[in-house]
C-alpha atoms as an extended CHARMM CRD file, in Angstrom:
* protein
*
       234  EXT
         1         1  UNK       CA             20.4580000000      -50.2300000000        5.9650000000  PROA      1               0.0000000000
         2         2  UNK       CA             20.1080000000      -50.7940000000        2.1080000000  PROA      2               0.0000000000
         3         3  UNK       CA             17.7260000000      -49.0560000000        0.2780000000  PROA      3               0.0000000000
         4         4  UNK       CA             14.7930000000      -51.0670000000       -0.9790000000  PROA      4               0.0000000000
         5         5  UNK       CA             12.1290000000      -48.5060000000       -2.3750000000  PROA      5               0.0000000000
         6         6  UNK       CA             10.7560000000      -48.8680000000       -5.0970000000  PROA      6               0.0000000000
         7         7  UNK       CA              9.5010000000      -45.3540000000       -6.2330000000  PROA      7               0.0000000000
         8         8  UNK       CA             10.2450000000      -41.6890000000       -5.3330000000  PROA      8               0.0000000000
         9         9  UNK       CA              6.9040000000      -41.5530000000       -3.4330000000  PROA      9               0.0000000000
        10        10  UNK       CA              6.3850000000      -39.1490000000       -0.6260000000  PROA      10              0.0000000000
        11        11  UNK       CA              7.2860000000      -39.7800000000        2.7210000000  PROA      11              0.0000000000
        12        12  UNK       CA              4.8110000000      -41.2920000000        5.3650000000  PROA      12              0.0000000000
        13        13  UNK       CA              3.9210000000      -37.4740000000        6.6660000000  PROA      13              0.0000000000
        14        14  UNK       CA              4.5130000000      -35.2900000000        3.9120000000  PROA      14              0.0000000000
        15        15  UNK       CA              0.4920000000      -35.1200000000        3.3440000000  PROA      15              0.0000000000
        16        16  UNK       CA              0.5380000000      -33.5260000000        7.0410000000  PROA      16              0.0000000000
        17        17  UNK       CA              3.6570000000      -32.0060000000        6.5560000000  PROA      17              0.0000000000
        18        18  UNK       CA              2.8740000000      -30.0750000000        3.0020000000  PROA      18              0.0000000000
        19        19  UNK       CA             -0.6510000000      -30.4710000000        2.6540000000  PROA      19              0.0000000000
        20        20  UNK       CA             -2.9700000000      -27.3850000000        2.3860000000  PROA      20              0.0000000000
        21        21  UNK       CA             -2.7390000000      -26.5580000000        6.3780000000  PROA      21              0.0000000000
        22        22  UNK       CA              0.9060000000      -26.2990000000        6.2280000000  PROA      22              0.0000000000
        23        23  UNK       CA              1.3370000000      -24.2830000000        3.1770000000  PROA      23              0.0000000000
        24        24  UNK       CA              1.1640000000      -21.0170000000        4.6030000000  PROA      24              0.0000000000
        25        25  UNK       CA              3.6290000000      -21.3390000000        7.0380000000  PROA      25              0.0000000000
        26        26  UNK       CA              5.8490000000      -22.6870000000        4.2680000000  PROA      26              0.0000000000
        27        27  UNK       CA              5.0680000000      -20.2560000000        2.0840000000  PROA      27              0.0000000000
        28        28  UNK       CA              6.0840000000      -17.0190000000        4.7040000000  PROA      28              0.0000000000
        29        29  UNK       CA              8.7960000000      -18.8700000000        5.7700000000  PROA      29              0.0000000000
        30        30  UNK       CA             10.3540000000      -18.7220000000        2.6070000000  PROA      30              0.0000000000
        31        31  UNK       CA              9.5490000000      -15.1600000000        1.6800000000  PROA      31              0.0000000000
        32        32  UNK       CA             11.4320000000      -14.5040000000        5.2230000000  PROA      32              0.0000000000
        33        33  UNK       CA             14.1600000000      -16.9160000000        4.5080000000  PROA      33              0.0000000000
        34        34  UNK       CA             14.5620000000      -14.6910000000        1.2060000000  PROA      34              0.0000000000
        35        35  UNK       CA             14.3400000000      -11.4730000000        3.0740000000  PROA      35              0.0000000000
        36        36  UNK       CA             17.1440000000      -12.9410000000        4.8630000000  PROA      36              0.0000000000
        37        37  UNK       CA             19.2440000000      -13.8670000000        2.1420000000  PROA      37              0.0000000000
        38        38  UNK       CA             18.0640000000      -10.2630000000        0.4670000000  PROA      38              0.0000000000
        39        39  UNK       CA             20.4790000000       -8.6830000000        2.9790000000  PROA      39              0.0000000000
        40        40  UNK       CA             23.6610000000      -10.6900000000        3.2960000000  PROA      40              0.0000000000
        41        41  UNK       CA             22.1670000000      -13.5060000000        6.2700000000  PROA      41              0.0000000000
        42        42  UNK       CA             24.0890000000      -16.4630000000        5.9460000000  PROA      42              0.0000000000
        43        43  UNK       CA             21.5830000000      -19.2290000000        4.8730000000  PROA      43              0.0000000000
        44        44  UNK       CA             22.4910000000      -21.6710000000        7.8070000000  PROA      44              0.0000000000
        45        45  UNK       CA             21.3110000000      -19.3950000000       10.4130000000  PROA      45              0.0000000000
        46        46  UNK       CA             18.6670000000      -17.7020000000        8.7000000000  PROA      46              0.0000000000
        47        47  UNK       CA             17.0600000000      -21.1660000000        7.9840000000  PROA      47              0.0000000000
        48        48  UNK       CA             17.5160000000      -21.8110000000       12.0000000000  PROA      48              0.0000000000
        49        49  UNK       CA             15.6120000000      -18.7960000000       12.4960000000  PROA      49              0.0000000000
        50        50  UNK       CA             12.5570000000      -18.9140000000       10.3270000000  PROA      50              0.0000000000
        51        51  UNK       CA             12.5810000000      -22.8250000000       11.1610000000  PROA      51              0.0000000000
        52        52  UNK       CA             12.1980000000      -22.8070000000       14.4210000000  PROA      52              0.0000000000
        53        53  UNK       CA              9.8450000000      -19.2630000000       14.2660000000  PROA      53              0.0000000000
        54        54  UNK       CA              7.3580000000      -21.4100000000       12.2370000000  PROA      54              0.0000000000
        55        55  UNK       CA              8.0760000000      -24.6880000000       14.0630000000  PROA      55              0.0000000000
        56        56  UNK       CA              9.1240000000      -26.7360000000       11.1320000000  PROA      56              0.0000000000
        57        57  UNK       CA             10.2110000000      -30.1580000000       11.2260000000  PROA      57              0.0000000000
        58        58  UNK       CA             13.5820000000      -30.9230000000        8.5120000000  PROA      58              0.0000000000
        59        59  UNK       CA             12.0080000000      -31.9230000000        5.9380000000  PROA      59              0.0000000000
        60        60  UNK       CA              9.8650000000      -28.7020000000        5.9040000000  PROA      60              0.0000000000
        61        61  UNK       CA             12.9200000000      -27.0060000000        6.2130000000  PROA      61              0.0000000000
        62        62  UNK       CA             14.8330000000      -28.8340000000        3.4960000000  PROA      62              0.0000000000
        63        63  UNK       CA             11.7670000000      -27.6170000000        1.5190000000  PROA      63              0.0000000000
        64        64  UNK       CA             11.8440000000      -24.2500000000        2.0580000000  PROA      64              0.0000000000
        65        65  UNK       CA             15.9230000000      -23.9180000000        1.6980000000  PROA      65              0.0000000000
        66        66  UNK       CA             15.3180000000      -25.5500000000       -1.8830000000  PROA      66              0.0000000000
        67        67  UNK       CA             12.6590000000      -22.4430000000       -2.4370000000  PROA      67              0.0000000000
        68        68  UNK       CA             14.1140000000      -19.7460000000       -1.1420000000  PROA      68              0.0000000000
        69        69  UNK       CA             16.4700000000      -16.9570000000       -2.9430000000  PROA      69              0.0000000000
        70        70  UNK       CA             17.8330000000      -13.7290000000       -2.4740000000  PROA      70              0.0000000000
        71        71  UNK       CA             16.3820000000      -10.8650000000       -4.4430000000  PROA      71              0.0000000000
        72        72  UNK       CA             19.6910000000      -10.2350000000       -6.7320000000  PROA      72              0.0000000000
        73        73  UNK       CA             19.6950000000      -14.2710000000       -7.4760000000  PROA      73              0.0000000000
        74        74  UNK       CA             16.1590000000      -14.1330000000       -8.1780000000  PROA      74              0.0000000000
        75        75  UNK       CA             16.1830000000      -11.1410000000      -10.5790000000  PROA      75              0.0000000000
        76        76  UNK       CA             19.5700000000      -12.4120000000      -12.3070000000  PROA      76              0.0000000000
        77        77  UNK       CA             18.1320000000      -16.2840000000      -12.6130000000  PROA      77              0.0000000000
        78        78  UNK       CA             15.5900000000      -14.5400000000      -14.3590000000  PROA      78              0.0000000000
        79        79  UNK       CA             17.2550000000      -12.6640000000      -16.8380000000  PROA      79              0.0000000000
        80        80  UNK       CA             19.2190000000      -15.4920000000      -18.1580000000  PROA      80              0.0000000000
        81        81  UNK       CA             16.5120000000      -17.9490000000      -18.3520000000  PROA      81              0.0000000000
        82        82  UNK       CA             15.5470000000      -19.3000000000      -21.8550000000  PROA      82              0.0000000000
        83        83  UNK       CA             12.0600000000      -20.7410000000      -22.0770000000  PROA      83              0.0000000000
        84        84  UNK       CA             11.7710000000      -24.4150000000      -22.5030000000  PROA      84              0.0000000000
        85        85  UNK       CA              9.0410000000      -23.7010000000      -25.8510000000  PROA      85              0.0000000000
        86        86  UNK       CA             11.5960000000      -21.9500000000      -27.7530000000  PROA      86              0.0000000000
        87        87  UNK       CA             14.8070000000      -24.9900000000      -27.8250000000  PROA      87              0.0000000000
        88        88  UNK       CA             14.1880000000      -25.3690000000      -31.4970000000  PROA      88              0.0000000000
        89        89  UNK       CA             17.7690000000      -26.7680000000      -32.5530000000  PROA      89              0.0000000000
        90        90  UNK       CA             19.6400000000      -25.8920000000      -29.4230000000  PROA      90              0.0000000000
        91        91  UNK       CA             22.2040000000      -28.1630000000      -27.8180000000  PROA      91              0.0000000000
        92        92  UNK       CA             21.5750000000      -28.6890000000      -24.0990000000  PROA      92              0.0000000000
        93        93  UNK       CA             23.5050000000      -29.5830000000      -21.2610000000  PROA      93              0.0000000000
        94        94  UNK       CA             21.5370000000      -31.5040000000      -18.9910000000  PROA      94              0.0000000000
        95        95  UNK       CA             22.2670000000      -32.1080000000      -14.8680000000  PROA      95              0.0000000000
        96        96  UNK       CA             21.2720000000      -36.0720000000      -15.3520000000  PROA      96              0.0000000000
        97        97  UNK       CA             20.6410000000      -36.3590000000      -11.5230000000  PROA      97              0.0000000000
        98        98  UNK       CA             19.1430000000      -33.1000000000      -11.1030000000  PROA      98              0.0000000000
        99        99  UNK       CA             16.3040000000      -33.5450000000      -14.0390000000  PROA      99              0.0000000000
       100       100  UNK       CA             15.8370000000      -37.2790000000      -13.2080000000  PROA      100             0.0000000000
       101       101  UNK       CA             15.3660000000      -37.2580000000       -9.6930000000  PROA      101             0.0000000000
       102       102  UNK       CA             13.0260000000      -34.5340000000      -10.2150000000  PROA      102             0.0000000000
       103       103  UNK       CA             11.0110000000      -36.3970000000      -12.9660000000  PROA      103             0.0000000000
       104       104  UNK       CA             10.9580000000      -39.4910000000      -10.6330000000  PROA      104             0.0000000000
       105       105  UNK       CA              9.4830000000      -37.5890000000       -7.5780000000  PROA      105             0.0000000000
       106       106  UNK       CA              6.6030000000      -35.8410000000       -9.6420000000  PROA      106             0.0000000000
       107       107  UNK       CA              5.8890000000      -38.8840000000      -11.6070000000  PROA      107             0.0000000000
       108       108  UNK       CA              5.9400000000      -41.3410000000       -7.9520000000  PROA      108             0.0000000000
       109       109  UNK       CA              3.3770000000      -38.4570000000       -6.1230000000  PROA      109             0.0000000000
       110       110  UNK       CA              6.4860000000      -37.5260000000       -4.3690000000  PROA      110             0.0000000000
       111       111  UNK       CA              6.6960000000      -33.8030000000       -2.9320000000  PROA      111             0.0000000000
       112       112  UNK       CA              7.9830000000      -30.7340000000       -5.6240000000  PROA      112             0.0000000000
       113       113  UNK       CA              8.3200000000      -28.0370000000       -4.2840000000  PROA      113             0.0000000000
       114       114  UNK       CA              7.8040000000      -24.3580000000       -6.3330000000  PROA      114             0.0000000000
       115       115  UNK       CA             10.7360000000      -22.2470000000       -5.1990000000  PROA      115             0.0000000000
       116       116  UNK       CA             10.7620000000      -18.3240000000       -5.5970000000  PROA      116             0.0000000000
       117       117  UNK       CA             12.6800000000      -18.7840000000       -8.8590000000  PROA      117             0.0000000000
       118       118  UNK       CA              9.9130000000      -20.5360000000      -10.3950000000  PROA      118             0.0000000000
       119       119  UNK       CA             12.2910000000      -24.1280000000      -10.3350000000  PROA      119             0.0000000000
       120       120  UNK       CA             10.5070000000      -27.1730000000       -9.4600000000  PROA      120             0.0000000000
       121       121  UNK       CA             12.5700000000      -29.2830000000       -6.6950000000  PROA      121             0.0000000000
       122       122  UNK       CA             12.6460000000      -32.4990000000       -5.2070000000  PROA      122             0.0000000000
       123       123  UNK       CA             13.2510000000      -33.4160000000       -1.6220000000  PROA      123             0.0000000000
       124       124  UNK       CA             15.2230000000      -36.4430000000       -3.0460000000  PROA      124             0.0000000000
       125       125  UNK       CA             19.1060000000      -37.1390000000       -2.3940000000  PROA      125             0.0000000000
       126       126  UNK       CA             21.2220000000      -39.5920000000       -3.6280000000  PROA      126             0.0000000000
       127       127  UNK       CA             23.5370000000      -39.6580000000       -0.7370000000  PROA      127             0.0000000000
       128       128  UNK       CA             26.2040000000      -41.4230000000       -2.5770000000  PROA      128             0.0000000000
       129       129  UNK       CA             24.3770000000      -44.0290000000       -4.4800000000  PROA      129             0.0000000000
       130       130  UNK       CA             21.5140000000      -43.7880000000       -6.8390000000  PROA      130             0.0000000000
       131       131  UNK       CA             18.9020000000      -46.2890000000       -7.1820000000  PROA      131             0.0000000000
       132       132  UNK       CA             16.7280000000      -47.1330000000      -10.2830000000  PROA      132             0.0000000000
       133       133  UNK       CA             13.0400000000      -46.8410000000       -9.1060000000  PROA      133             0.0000000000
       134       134  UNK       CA              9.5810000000      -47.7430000000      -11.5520000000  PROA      134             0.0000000000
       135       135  UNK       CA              9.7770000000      -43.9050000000      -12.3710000000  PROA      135             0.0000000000
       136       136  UNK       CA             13.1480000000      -43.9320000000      -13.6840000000  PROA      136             0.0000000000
       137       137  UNK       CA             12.5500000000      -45.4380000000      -17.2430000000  PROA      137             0.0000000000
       138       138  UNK       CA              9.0620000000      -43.3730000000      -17.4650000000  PROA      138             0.0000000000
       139       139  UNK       CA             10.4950000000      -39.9960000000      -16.0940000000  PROA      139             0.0000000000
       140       140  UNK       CA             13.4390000000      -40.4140000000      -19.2220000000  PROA      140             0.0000000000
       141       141  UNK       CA             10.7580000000      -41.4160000000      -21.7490000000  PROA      141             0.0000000000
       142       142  UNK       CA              8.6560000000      -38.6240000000      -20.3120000000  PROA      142             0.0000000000
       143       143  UNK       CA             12.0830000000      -35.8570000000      -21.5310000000  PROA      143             0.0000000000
       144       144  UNK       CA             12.7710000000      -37.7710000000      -24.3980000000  PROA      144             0.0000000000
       145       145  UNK       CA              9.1660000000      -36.7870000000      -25.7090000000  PROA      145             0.0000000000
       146       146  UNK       CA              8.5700000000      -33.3790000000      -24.5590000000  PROA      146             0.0000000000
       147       147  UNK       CA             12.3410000000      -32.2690000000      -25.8580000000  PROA      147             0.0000000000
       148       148  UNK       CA             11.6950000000      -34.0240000000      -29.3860000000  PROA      148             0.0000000000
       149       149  UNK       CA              8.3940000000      -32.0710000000      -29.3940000000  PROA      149             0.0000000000
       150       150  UNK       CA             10.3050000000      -28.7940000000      -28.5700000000  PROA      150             0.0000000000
       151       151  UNK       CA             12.9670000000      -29.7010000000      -31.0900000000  PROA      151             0.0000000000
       152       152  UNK       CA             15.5710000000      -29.6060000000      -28.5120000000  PROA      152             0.0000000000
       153       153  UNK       CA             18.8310000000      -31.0760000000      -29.1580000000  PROA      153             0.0000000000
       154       154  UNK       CA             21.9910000000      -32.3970000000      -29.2260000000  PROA      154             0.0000000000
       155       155  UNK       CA             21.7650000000      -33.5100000000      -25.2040000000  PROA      155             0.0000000000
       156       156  UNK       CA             24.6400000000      -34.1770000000      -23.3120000000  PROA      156             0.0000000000
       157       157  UNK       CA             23.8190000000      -35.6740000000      -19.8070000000  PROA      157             0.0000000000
       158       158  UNK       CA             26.3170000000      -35.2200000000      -17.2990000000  PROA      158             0.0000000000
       159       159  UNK       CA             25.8700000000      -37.9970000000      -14.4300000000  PROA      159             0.0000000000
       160       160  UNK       CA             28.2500000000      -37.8260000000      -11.5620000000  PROA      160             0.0000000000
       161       161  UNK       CA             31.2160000000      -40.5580000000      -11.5310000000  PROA      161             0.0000000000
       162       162  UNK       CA             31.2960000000      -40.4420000000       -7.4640000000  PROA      162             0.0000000000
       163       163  UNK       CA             27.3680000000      -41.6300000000       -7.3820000000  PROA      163             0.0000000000
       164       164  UNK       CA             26.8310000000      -44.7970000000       -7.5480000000  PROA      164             0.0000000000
       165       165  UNK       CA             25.2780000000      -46.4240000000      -10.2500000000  PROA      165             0.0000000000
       166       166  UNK       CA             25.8080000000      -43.3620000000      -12.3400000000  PROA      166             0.0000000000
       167       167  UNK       CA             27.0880000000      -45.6180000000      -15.6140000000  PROA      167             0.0000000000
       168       168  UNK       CA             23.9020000000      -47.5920000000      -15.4200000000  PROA      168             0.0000000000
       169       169  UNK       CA             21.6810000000      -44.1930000000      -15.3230000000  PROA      169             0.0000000000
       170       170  UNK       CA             24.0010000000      -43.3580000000      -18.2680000000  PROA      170             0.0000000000
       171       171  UNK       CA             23.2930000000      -46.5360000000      -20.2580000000  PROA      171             0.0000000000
       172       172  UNK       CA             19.5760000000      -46.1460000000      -19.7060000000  PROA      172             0.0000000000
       173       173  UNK       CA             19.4890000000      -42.7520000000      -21.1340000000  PROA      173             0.0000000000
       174       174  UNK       CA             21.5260000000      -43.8180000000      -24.3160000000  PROA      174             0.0000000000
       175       175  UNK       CA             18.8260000000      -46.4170000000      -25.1440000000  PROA      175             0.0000000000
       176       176  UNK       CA             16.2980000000      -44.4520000000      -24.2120000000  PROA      176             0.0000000000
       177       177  UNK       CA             16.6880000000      -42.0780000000      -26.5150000000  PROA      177             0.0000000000
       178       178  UNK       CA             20.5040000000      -43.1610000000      -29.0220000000  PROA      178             0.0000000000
       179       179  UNK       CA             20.7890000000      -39.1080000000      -29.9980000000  PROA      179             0.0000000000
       180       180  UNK       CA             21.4990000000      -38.5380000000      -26.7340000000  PROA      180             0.0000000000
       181       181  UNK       CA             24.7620000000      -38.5500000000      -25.4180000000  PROA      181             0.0000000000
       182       182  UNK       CA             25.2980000000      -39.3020000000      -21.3470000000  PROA      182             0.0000000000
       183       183  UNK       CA             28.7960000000      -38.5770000000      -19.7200000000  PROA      183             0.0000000000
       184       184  UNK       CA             29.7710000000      -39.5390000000      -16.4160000000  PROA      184             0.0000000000
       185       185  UNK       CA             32.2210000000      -36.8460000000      -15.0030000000  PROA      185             0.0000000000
       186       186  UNK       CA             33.8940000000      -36.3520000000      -11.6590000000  PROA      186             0.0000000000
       187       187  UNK       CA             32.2240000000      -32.8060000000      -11.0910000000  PROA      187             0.0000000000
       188       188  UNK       CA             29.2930000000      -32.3840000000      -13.4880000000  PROA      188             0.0000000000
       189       189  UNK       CA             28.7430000000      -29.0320000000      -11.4980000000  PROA      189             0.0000000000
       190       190  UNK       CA             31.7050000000      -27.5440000000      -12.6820000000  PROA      190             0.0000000000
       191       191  UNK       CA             31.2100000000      -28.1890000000      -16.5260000000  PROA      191             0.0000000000
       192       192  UNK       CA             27.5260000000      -26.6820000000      -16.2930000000  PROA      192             0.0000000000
       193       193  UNK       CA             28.9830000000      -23.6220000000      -14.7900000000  PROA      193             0.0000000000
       194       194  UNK       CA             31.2830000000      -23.0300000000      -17.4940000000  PROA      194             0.0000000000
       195       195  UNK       CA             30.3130000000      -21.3680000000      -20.5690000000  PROA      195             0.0000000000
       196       196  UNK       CA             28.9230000000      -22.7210000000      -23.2790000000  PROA      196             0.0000000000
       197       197  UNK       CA             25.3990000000      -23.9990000000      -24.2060000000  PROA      197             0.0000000000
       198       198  UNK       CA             22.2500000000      -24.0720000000      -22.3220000000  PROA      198             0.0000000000
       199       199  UNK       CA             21.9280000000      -25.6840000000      -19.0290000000  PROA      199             0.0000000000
       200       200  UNK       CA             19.0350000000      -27.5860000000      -17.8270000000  PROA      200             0.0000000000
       201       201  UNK       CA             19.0700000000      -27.6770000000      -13.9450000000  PROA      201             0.0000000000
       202       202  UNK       CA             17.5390000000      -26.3750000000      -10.5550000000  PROA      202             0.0000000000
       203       203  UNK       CA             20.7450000000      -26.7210000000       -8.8220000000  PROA      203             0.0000000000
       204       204  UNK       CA             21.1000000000      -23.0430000000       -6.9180000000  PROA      204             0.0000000000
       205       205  UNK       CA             25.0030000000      -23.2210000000       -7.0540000000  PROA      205             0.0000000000
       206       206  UNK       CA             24.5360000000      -23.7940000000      -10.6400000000  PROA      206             0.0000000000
       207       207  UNK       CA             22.0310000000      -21.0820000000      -11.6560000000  PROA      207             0.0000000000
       208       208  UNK       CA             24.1000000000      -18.8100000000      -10.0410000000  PROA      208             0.0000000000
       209       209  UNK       CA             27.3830000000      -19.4820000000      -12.2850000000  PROA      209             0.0000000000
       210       210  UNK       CA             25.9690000000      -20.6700000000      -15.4120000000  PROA      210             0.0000000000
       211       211  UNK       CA             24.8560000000      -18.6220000000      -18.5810000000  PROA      211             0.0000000000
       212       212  UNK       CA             21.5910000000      -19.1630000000      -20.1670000000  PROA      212             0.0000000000
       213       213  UNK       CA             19.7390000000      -22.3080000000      -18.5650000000  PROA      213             0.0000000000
       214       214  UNK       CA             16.2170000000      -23.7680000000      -18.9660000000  PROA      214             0.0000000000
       215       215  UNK       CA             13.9220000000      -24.6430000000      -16.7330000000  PROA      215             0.0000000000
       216       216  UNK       CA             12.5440000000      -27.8790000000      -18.0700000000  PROA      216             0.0000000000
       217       217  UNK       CA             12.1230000000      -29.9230000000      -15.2480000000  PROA      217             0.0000000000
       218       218  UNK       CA              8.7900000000      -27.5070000000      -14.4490000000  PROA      218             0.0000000000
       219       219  UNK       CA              7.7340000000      -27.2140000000      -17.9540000000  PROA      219             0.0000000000
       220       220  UNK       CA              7.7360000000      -31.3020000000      -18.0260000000  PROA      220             0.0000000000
       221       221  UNK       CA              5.7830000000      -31.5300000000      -14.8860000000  PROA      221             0.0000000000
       222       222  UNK       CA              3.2180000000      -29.3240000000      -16.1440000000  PROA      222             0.0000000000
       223       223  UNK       CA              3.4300000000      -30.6630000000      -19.3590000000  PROA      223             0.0000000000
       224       224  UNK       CA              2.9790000000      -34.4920000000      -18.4660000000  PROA      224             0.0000000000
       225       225  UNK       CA              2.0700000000      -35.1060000000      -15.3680000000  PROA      225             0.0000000000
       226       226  UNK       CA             -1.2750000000      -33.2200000000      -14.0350000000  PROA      226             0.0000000000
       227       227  UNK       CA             -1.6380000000      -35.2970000000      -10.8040000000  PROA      227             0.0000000000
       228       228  UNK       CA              2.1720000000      -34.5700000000       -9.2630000000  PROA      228             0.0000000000
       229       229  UNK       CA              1.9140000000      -33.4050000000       -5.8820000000  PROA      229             0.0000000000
       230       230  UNK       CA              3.0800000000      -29.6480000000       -6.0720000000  PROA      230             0.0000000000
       231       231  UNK       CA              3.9450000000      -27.4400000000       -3.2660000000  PROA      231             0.0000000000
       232       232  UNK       CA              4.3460000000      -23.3690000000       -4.5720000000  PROA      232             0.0000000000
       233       233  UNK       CA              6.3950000000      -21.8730000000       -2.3270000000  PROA      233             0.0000000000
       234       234  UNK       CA              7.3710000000      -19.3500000000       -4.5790000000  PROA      234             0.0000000000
């Protein structure tokens, strides 16, 4: 079936399934997943576990796999995160998908979710393809005037070449903003992890590889967009 939606909105539960009933469960679901994870659990059954201990449906779960960490990932993360305030003249590296998709949900009222590392995350995938929704434009206008403000720069996105629609994304960003420069690669994931300059992404895999990194898709939510519909899990 094609996709035909128009905006990263929530889903047609997630005010039931993340509203302010749910949240604790979410919330010590997460701080067990961690525990978990804290002492060598492999994620897939750990997730089962604390899943079906707290009765959550996939989505919930999805939600707290995106927010959940073990201690020694949340205490290195840490130490090699740059704040977003202080990019005065540094180059980024930007996960195009990652940031965007992100931007999209908080700016549509879609669910982001808080994770332990302090990331914001959306419950978004691309699955292959990647469609433009009314957010997309806003979310890249929304970046282009926060990082000009915080006198980030150059920006390199890297866009995935197997997605879809990934050279369209990449034109839009170009005229969005002409400093930038967008790239579509075969493994994006593999160039952030290298190193090299900043990265700007809530990808776990990521974070866990790369050197210094920024977490700008939380400081542009709370910068720009007061009404997004978070969920701290963290």
């Amino acid at each position: 079936m094609p996709d035909t939606r128009k905006h990263r909105g929530p889903g047609p539960q997630d005010a039931e399934w993340f509203g302010p009933e749910a949240r604790p469960a979410l919330a010590a679901a997460t701080a067990d997943l961690s525990w978990l994870l804290s002492r060598g659990y492999a994620e897939p059954s750990s997730l089962k576990l604390v899943g079906d201990r707290y009765r959550l449906v996939e989505r919930q779960r999805t939600a707290v796999r995106r927010s959940g960490c073990s201690d020694a990932a949340f205490a290195d993360r840490r130490g090699r995160r740059v704040d977003h305030q202080t990019l005065g003249g540094r180059p980024l590296r930007i996960d195009g998908f990652n940031l965007v998709l992100t931007l999209e949900s908080a700016l549509g009222g879609g669910v982001v979710v808080g994770g332990r590392d302090g990331c914001f995350r959306d419950l978004a995938s691309v699955h292959g393809t990647y469609r433009r929704v009314a957010e997309t434009r806003p979310a890249l206008e929304l970046a282009a005037k926060w990082l000009k403000a915080w006198g980030a720069g150059p920006c390199v996105w890297l866009l995935d070449a197997p997605v879809s629609n990934s050279g369209r994304l990449a034109e839009m960003v170009r005229a969005v903003d002409p400093s930038w420069s967008a790239e579509v690669v075969p493994d994006p994931d593999a160039i952030l992890s290298q190193p090299g300059d900043l990265v700007v992404t809530a990808d776990a895999a990521i974070l866990d590889r790369c050197d210094g990194w920024v977490n700008l898709a939380r400081g542009l939510v709370e910068a720009a967009v007061p009404t997004a519909f978070i969920v701290d899990l963290g």
